[in-house]
C-alpha positions in Angstrom: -4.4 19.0 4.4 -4.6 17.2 7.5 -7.9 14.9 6.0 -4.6 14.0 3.4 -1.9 13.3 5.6 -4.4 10.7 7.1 -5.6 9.0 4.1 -2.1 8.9 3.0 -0.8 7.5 6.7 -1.5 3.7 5.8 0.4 3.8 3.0 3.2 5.2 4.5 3.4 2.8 7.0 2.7 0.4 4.2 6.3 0.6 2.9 8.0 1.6 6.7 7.4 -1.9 7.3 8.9 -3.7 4.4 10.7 -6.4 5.6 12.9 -6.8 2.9 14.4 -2.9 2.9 14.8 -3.3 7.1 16.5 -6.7 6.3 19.2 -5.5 3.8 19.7 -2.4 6.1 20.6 -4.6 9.3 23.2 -6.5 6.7 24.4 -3.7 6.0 24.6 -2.7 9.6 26.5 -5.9 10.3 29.1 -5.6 7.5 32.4 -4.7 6.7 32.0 -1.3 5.3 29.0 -0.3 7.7 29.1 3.0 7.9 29.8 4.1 4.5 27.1 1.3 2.9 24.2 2.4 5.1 24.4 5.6 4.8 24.0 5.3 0.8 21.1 2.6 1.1 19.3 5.2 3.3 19.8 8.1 1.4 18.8 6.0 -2.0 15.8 4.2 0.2 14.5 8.5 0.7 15.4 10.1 -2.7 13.7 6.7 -3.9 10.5 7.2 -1.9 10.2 11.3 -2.6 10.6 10.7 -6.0 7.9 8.0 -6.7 5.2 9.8 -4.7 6.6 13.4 -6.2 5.9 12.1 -9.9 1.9 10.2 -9.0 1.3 13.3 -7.2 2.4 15.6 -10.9 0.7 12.9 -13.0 -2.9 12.6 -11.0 -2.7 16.8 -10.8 -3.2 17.4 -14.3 -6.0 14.8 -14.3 -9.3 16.0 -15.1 -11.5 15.3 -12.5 -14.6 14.1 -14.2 -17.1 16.7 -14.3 -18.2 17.7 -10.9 -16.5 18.8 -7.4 -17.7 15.4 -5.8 -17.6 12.8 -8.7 -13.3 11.6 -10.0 -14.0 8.6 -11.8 -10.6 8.8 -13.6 -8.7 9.0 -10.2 -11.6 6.4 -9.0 -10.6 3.6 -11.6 -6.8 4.6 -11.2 -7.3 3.7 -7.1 -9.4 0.5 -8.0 -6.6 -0.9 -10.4 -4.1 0.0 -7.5 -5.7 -1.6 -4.9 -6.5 -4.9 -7.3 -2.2 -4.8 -8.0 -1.6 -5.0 -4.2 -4.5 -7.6 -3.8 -2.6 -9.5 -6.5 0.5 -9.1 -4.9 -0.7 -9.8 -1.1 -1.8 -13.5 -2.8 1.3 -14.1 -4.0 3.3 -13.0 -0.9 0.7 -15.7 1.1 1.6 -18.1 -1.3 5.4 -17.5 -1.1 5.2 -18.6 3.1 7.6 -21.1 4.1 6.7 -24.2 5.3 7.1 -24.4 9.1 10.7 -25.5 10.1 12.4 -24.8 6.9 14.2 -21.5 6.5 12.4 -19.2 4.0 14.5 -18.0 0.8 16.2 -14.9 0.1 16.7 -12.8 -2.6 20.3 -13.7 -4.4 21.3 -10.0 -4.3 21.7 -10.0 -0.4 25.0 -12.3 -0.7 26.4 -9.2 -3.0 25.6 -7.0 0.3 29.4 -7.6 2.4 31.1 -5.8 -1.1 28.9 -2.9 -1.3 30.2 0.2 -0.9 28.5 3.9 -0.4 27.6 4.0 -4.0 26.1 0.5 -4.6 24.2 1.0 -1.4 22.2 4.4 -2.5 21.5 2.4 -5.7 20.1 -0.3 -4.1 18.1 1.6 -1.4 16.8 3.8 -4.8 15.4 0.7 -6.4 13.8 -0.9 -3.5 11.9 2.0 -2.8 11.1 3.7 -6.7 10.9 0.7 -8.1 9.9 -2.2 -6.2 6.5 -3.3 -7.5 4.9 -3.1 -3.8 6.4 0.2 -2.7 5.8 1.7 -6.7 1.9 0.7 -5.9 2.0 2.2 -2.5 3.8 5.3 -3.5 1.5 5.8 -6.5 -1.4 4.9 -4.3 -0.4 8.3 -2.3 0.5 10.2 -5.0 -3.1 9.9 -6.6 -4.1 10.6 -3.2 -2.0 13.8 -3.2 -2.5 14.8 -6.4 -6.7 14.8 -6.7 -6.9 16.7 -3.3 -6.5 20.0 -5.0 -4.0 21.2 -2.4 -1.9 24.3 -3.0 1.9 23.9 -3.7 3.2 24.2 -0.2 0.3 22.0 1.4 1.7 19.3 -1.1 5.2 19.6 -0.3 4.6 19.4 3.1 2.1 16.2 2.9 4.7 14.7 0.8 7.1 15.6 3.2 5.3 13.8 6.3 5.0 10.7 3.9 8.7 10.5 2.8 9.7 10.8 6.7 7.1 8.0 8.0 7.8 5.6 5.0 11.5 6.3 5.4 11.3 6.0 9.1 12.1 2.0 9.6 15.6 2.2 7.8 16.5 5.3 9.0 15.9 4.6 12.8 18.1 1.3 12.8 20.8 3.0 10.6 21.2 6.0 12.8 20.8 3.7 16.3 23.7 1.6 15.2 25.8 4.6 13.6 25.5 6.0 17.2 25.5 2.6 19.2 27.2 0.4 17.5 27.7 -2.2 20.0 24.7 -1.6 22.4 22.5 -2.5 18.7 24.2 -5.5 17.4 22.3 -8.4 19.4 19.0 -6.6 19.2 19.4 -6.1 15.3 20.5 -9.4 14.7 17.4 -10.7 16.8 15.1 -8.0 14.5 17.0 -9.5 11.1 16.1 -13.5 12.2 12.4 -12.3 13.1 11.8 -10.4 9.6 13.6 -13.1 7.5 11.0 -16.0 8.9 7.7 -13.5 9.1 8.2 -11.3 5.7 5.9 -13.3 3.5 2.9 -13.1 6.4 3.5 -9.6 7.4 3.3 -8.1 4.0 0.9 -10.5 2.9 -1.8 -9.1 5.5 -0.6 -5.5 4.7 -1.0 -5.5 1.1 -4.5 -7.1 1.4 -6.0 -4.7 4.0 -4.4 -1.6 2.2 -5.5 -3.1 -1.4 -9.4 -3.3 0.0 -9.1 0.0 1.6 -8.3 1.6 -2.2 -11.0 -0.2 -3.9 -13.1 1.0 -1.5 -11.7 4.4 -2.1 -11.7 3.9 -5.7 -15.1 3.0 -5.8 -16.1 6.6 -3.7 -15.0 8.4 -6.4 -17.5 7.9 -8.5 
């Protein structure tokens, strides 16, 4: 279990630091209806998460594994097509990069954000996570991973426990911080928001290339 937890750790962390999920949170944070709003977005953002990697980790299960104990070409090719997705992806997020001194643009759904309320917010947290292209890849990415280890049912729940609390980690730390400190966290979120907003396209664009290589790689192991 614990040779899972670690192959799966990168991926995790992978969609912890989404910029774009962190973003919408501090928003939300900074909004009218604050409380109610983030507390939605960060349940939807978790149920999102557990339920991607829960249904990769089903599917890849029932695979067969190829023939031998050592040999998974089936889970190999599934990897290699993952890993070329976020490849694909980590080019077009370097492409997307502002030009320097010009503010970079946001998605049109974050003007929406000050009329949310409890229910719009799980929504929107649920689709970032389940259904965003990068997070789907990442989550199915560890739910292959999962899946093809041949772990028994309560090493699984627990691995996809561990996965679901790291990924969900980066929204639910700022969420709870400001639900607790609401004024100590404003400044510092603000100055966290402005950051994000001008460095997305780079940090993701670095993160979905080394994490894209590492599943080829992976991929290619398997056979």
């Amino acid at each position: 279990m614990g040779s899972v937890i670690g192959a799966i750790l990168p991926l995790a962390i992978g969609i912890a630091i989404s910029p774009i999920p962190i973003i919408a949170a501090i928003l939300m944070l900074l909004s009218p209806k604050a409380r109610g709003t983030n507390i939605g977005f960060l349940l939807g953002w978790i149920v999102g998460i557990l339920v991607a990697v829960t249904i990769f980790t089903l599917v890849s299960s029932v695979l067969p594994d190829g023939g031998s104990d050592e040999s998974k070409p089936i889970h190999g090719i599934i990897q290699i097509v993952l890993g070329a997705g976020l490849l694909f992806l980590a080019l077009r997020q370097w492409r997307s990069r502002p030009e320097p001194g010009t503010d970079p643009a946001l998605p049109k759904w974050m003007s929406a954000i000050d009329t949310m309320n409890a229910g719009k917010g799980f929504g929107l947290g649920f689709l970032l996570a389940a259904v965003n292209p990068k997070n789907l890849l990442l989550g199915a990415s560890a739910g292959v991973t999962i899946g093809s280890a041949g772990l028994p049912v309560g090493s699984i729940a627990v691995v996809i426990g561990v996965f679901t609390v790291i990924a969900a980690a980066s929204v639910a730390i700022p969420v709870i911080a400001y639900l607790v400190f609401p004024k100590q966290m404003s400044a510092p979120l603000e100055s966290l928001r402005v950051w994000l907003v001008h460095n997305n396209a780079t940090v993701m664009a670095v993160l979905l290339l080394v994490i894209g290589f590492v599943l080829i790689g992976k991929g290619i192991a398997s056979f």
